[in-house]
C-alpha positions in Angstrom: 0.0 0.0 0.0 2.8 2.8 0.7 5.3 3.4 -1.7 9.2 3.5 -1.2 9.9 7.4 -1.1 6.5 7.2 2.2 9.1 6.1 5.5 6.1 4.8 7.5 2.8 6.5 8.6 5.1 9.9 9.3 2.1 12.1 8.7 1.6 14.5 5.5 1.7 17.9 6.5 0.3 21.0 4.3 -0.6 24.2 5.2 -4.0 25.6 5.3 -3.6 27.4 1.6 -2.2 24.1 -0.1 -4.6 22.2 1.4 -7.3 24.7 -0.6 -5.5 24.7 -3.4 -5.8 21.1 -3.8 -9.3 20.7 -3.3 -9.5 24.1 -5.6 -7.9 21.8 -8.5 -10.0 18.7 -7.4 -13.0 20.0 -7.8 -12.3 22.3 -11.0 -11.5 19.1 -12.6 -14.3 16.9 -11.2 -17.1 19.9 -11.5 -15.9 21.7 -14.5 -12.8 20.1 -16.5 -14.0 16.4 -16.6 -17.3 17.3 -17.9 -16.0 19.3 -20.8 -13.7 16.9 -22.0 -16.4 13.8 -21.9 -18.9 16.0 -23.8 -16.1 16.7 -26.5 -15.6 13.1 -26.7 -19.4 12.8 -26.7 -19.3 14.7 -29.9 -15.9 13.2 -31.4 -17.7 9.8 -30.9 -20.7 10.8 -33.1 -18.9 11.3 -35.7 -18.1 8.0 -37.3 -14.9 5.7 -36.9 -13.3 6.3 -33.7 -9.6 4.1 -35.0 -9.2 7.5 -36.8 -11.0 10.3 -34.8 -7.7 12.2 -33.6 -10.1 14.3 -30.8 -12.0 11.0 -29.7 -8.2 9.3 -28.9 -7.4 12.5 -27.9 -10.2 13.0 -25.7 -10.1 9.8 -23.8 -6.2 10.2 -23.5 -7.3 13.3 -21.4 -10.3 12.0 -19.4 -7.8 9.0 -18.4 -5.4 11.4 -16.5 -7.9 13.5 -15.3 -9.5 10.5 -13.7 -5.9 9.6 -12.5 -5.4 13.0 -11.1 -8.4 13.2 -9.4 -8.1 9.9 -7.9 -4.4 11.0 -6.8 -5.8 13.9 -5.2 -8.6 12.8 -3.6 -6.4 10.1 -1.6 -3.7 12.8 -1.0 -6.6 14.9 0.8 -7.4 12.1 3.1 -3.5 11.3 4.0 -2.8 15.0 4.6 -2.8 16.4 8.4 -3.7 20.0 7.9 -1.7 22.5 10.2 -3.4 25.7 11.0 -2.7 26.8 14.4 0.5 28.1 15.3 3.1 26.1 17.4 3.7 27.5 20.7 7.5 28.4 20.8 7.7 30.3 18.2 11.7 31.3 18.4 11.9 28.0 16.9 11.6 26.9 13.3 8.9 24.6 13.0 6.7 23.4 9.6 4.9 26.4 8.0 7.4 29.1 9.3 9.0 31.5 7.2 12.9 31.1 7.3 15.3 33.9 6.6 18.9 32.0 6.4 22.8 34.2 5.3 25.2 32.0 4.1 28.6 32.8 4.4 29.0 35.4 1.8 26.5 37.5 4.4 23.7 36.6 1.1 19.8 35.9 2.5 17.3 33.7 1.2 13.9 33.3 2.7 12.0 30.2 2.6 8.9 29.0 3.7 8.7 25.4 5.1 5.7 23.5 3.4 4.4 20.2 3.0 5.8 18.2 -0.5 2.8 18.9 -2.1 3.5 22.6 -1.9 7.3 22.7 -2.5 7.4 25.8 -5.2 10.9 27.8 -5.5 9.0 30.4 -7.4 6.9 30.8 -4.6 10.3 30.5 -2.3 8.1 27.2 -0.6 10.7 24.8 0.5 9.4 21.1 1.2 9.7 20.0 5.1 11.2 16.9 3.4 14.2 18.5 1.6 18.0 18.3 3.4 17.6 22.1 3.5 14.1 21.6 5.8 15.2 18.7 7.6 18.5 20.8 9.0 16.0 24.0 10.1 13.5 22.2 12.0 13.5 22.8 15.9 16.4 25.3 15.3 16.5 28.8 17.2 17.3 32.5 15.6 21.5 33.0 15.1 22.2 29.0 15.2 24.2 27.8 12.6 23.2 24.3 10.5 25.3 22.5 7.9 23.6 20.9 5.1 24.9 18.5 2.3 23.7 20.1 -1.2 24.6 18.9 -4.5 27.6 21.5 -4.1 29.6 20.1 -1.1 27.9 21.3 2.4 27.1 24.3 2.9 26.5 26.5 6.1 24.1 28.8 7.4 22.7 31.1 9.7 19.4 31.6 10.5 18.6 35.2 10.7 14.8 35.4 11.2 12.0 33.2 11.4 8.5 34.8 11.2 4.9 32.8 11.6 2.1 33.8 9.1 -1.2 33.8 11.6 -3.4 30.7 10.2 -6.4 33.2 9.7 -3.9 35.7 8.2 -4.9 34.2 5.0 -2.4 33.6 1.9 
């Protein structure tokens, strides 16, 4: 039933907004994506010989990983342990805080530790599983952590760490 890359029943954590967003893409594919896909394969399938009907292959191709997706998601919702209150020591980095680190050119990056189903650089949304994460957690403001990257390891400070209120929104 688990997979290799699952160590256990270690629980799934994602923050209030990723949680959202993945019942936001759920149900945008259940209520409003699935159905326009099956009624273009509706139509593809009325007209004649489907062996050569590039939308109907098309169009089944498609409702096939919607349906995969949508099955993904809905069993990812049910595994996932929401966290939306704040943890009670907050001059420690915990999952869902906001990380401000220097290396040792004095250089800052800030990251925000999320659950792997929200890990986005873009968004600067660093998964709790990465090496990066896994150093951070439970550490206090000016302590120093090594980490192995791809680069050799690497040392850094942490310079701030900030908690978003749940109900602040995001």
């Amino acid at each position: 039933m688990s997979n290799a890359s699952n160590s256990g029943s270690r629980p799934r954590y994602i923050t209030p907004e990723g949680e959202r967003a993945l019942r936001e893409e759920l149900q945008y594919l259940w209520k409003t994506k699935r159905p326009e896909v099956t009624q273009a394969v509706r139509e593809a399938a009325a007209l004649g010989d489907r062996s050569e009907n590039a939308e109907y292959i098309y169009g089944k191709k498609q409702l096939r990983e919607i349906d995969r997706r949508v099955r993904f998601l809905s069993k990812r919702l049910e595994e996932v342990t929401v966290v939306d209150r704040l943890p009670d020591d907050r001059d420690k980095v915990f999952f869902g805080a906001w990380v401000t680190i220097e290396d040792e050119e004095g250089e800052e990056q800030v990251y925000r530790l999320v659950g792997a189903d929200e890990f986005d650089l873009t968004k600067r949304y660093l998964s709790i599983n990465s090496p990066m994460a896994r150093a951070l957690i439970g550490k206090r403001l000016d302590e120093e952590v090594s980490v192995r990257t791809p680069e050799g390891w690497k040392t850094v400070v942490i310079a701030g760490i900030q908690y978003q209120s749940p109900d602040h929104g995001g």
